[in-house]
C-alpha positions as CSV (number, residue, x, y, z in Angstrom):
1,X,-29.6,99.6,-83.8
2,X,-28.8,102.7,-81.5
3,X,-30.6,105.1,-84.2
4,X,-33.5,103.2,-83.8
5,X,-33.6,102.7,-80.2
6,X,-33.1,106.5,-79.8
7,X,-35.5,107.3,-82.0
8,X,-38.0,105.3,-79.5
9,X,-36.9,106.7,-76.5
10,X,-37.0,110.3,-77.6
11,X,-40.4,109.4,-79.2
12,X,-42.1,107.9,-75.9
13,X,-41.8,110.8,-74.2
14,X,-42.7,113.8,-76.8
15,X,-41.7,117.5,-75.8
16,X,-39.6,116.2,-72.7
17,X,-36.3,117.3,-72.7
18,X,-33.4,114.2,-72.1
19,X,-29.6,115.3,-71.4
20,X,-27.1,113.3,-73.4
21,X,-26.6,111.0,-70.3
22,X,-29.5,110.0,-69.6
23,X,-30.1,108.8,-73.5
24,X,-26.9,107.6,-73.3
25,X,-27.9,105.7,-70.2
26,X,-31.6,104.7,-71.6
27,X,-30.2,103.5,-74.9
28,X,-26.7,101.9,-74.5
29,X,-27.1,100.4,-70.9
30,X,-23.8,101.9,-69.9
31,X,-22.5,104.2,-67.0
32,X,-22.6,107.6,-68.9
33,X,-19.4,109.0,-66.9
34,X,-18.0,107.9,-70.9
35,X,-20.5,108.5,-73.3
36,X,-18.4,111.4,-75.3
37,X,-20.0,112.2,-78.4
38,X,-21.5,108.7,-79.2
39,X,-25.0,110.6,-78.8
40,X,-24.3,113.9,-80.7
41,X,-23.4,111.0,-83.4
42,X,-26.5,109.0,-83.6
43,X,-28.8,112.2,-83.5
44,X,-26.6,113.5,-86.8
45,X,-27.8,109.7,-88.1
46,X,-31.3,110.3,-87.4
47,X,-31.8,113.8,-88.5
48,X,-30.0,112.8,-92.2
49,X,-32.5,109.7,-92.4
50,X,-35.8,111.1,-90.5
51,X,-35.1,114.7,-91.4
52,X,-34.2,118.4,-89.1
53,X,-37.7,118.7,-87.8
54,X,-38.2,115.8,-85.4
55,X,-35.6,115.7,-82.9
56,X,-34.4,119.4,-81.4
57,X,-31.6,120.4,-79.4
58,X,-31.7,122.2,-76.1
59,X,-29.0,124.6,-75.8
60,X,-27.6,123.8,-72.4
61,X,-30.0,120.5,-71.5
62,X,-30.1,117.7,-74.3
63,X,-32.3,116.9,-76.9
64,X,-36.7,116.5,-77.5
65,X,-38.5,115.0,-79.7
66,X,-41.2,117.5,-81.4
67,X,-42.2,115.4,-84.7
């Protein structure tokens, strides 16, 4: 359920870079003051299902979709 809808976010918005917050934010419709490593978590997910090459990390900033 949150693979998926992070996977859509990410994929809306191609090349743009979104700090853990905001996906946090987008995705779990929570205050992100708490999200800890619930995001890092579900990108693992989707990168061992979809593959490395789609989603990339932004030392620093968050994470982009490239696929």
């Amino acid at each position: 359920h949150y693979e998926f809808q992070t996977l859509a976010y990410l994929a809306q918005h191609p090349g743009w870079v979104f700090s853990k917050e905001q996906i946090y934010e987008a995705v779990w419709k929570e205050n992100p003051k708490h999200c800890g490593s619930a995001v890092v978590n579900v990108i693992s997910q989707l990168r061992r299902k979809i593959g490395e090459g789609y989603i990339e990390t932004v030392i620093n900033s968050g994470y982009k979709f490239v696929g």
